[in-house]
C-alpha positions in Angstrom: 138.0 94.1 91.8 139.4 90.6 91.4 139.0 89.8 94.9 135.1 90.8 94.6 134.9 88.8 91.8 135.9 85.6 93.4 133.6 86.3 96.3 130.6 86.6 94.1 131.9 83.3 92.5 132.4 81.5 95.7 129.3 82.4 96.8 127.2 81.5 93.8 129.1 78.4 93.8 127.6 77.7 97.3 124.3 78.1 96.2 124.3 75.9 92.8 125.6 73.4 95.3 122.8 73.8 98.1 120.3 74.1 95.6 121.2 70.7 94.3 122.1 69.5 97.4 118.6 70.0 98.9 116.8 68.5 95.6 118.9 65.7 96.4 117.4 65.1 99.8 113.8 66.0 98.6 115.0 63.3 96.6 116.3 60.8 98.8 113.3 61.2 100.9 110.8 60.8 98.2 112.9 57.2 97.5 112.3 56.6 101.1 108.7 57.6 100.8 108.1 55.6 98.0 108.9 52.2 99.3 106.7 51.7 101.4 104.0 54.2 100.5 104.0 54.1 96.5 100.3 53.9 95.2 100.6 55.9 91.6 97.4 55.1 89.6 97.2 57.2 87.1 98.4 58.4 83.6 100.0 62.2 84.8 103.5 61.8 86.3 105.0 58.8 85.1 106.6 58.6 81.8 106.2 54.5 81.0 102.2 55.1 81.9 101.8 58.4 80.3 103.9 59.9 77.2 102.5 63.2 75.0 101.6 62.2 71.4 103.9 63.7 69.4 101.5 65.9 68.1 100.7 67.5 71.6 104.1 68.2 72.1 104.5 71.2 69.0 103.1 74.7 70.2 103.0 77.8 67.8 104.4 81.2 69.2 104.5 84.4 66.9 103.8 82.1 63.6 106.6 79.8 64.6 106.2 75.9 64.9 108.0 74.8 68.1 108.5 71.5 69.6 109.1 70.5 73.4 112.8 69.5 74.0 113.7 65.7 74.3 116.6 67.1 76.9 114.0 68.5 79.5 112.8 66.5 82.5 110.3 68.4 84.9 109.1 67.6 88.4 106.6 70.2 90.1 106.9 70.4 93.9 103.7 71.9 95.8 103.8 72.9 99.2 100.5 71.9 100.6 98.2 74.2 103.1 99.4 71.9 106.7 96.5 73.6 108.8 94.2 71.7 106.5 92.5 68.3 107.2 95.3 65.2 107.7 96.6 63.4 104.1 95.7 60.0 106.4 92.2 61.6 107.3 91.2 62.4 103.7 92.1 59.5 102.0 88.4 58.0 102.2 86.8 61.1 101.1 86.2 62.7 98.0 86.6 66.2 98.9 89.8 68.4 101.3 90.4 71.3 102.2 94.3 70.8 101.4 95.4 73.8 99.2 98.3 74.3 97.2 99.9 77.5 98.9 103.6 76.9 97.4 103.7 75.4 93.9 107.8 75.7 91.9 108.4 73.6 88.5 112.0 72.1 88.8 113.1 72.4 84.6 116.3 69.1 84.4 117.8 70.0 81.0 119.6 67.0 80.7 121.6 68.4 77.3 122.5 71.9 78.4 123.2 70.2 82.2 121.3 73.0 83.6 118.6 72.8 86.1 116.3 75.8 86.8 113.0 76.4 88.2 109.7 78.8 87.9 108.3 79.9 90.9 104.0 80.0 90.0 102.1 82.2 92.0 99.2 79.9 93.5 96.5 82.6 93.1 96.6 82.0 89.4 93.1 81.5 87.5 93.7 78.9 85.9 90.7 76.1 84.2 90.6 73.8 87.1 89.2 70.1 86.7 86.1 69.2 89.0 86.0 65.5 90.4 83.3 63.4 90.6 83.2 60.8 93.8 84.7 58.3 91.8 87.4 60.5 90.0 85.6 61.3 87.2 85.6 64.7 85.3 82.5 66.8 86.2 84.2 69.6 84.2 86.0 72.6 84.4 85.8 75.9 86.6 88.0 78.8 86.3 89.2 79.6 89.7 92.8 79.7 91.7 95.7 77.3 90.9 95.8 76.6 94.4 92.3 75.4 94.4 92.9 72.4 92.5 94.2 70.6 94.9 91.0 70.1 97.1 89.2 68.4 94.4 90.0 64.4 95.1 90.7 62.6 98.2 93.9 64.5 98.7 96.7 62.1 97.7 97.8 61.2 94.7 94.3 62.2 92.3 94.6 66.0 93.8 98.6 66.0 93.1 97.4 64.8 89.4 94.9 67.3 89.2 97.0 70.7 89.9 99.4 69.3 87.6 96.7 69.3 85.2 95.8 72.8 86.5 99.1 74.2 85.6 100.1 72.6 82.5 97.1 74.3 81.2 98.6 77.5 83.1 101.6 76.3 80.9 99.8 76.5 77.9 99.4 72.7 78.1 102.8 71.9 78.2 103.1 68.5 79.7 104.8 67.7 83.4 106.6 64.4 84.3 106.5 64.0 87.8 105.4 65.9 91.0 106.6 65.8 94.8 104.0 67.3 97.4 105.1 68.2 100.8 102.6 69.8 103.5 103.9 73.2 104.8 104.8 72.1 108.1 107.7 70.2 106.1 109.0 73.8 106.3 109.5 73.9 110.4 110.9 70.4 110.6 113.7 70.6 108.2 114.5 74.6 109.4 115.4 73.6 112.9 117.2 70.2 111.5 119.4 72.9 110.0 119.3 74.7 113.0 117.2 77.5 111.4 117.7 79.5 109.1 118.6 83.4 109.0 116.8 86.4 107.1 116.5 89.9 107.0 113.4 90.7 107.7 111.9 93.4 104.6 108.8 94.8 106.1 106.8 95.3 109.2 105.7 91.8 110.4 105.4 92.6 114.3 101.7 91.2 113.8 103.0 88.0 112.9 105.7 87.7 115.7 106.8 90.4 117.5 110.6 89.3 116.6 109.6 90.2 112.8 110.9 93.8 112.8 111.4 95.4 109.8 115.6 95.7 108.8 116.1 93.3 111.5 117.9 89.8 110.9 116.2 87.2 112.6 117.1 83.4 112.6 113.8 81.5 112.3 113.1 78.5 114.6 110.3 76.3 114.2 107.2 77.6 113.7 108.5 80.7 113.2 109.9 79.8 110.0 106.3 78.6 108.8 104.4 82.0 109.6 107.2 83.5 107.5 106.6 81.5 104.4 102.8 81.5 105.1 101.3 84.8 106.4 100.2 87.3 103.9 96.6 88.6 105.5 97.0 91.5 107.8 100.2 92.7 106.2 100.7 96.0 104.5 101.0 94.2 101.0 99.0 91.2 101.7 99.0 89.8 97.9 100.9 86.4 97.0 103.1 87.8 95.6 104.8 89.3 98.5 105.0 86.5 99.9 106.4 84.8 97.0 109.6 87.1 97.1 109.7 86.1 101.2 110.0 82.3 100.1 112.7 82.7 97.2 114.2 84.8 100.4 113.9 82.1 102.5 114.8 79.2 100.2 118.2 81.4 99.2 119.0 80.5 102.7 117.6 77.2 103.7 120.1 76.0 100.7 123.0 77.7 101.7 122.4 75.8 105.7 121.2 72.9 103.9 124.7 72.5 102.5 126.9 73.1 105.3 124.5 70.6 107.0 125.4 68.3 104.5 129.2 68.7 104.6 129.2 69.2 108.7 127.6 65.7 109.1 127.3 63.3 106.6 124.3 61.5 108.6 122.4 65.0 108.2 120.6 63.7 104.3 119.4 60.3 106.3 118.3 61.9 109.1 116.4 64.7 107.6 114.7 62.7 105.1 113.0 59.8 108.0 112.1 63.4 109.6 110.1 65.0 105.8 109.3 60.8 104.6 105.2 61.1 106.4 104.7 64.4 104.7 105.0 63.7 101.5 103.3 62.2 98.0 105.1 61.4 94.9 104.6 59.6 91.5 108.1 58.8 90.7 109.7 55.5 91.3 112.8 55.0 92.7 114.9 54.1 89.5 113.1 57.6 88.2 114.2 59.8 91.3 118.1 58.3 91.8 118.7 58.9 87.9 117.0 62.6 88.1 119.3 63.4 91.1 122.4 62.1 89.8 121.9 64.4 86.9 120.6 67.5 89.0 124.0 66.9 90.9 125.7 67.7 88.0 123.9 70.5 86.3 124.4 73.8 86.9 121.7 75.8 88.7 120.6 78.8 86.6 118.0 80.5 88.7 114.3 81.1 89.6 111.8 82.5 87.0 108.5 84.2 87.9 105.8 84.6 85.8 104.6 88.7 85.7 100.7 90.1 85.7 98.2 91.6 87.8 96.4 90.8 91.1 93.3 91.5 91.4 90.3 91.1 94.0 87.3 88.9 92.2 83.2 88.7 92.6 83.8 85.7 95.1 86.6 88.2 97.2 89.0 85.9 96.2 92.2 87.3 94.8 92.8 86.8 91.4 96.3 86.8 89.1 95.9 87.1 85.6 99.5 86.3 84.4 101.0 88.7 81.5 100.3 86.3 78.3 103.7 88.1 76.4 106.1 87.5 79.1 105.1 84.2 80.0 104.9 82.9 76.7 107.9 83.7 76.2 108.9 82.2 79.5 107.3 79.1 78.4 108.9 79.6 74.8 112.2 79.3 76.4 112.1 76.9 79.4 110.0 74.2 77.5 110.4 74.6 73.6 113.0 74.8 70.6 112.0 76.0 66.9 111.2 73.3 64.1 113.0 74.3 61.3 111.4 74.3 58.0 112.1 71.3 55.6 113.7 72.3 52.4 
């Protein structure tokens, strides 16, 4: 027994260091990125352009008065759709067809030392802001989280703009910062790895033929973006399938990602020039380096999802209608402490 004890701890020792390990080179890359590329304009992301009042910061659950925690730092990371229109191509329009198809909230509790993250599925309804040519709010529509991303030129207004979406998701709770990455991010840094290993849970022969079900099957290339992305022509061909094949998948991207890292200590440098074209940020670089340093010494504590029901809409879109109980509660405890009552 004690032996299988300190197996389990070993191994979840390996993954709270790959999981900070690979926000660390999401990291580094977005420091990269950022100086050369940085155009932030506007008031979501950064915290010296854009603080909550203080009153926009208390929520009431269950007749409690709660408050956001000072401790908490939060960056979301969206994984946009890469067979859409170029980032460089869309930049002079007001309109793309770039989706958000992979959107995760990274939760920095800088008291507790704890970093944890909740996995939102991108089919969410959600009230979506509509932008004008110049930027301007034309409104809201309800419609997919993932959606919200294809109002704006695709850069840095869109990233605002499904941060918008899912704070209000979030019952308004505010976001810091955001990282996007387009999807074929995921191919690129798999084979820098030199792939990545799963076990493949149901029949996905339609995808590749390789993608037997009960079969383990190291993905290479664009084989590892198919498994991330496909969900149409499956048997279950709802998000959130494909949700549970990406937590899969990231369970063992972070585990190569850290031998990577201590095999070759030029892997972080090398991997990040590789990701640096495919990505948008807000965050400076004094922001990112003191985020990191304390990710890298928090304690990973695991991936939250929020529950509900899928659902086929009027426009044949697929709709999920998260379960308001749990994911209040979710939101109670990831975001928010009680205010005490004065005496």
């Amino acid at each position: 027994m004690r032996n299988g004890q300190e197996s389990r701890a070993i191994r979840v020792a390996l993954l709270l260091l790959a999981v900070v390990l690979v926000f660390g080179t999401i990291l580094f890359v977005a420091y990269k990125w950022e100086s050369d590329h940085i155009e932030y304009s506007g008031e979501i992301g950064n915290p010296d352009k854009w603080k909550p009042k203080e009153e926009e910061t208390k929520r009431e659950f269950d007749d409690q008065e709660y408050r956001l925690r000072d401790s908490i730092e939060t960056i979301l990371l969206m994984g946009l759709d890469s067979e859409s229109q170029p980032q460089e191509e869309s930049a002079s329009s007001y309109n793309n067809t770039q989706r958000a198809d992979f959107l995760m909230l990274l939760i920095v509790d800088k008291e507790a030392m704890t970093c944890s993250s909740l996995h939102i599925d991108r089919d969410t309804i959600a009230n979506v802001t509509m932008l004008g040519v110049a930027g301007q709010n034309l409104g809201t529509t309800r419609e997919q989280l993932a959606l919200s991303h294809t109002y704006g030129t695709g850069r840095q207004d869109s990233a605002r703009n499904t941060v918008k979406a899912v704070q209000d998701v979030l019952y308004d709770t505010p976001i810091d910062h955001f990282l996007s990455l387009t999807m074929d991010a995921v191919g690129i840094l798999n084979d820098e790895v030199g792939g990545v290993t799963v076990t493949i849970e149901e029949d996905m022969t339609s995808v590749d033929e390789s993608f037997v079900k009960g079969q383990q099957v190291t993905l290479r290339g664009e084989q590892a973006l198919r498994y991330v992305r496909t969900r149409k022509g499956l048997e279950d061909p709802t998000n959130r399938s494909r949700m549970e094949r990406q937590r899969q998948y990231l369970n063992a991207l972070y585990l190569k990602v850290a031998q990577n890292i201590i095999d070759d200590e030029e892997f972080p440098m090398r991997a990040l020039t590789k990701l640096s074209d495919s990505l948008i940020s807000d965050c400076r670089a004094e922001e990112l380096q003191e985020l990191m340093d304390t990710a890298s010494k928090c304690e990973f504590v695991g991936i939250d999802t929020i529950d509900g029901e899928t659902a086929v809409g009027d426009d044949n879109l697929v709709e999920f209608t998260p379960n308001d109980e749990q994911l209040q509660q979710l939101v109670r405890d990831l975001f928010y402490e009680p205010i005490e009552p004065t005496e």
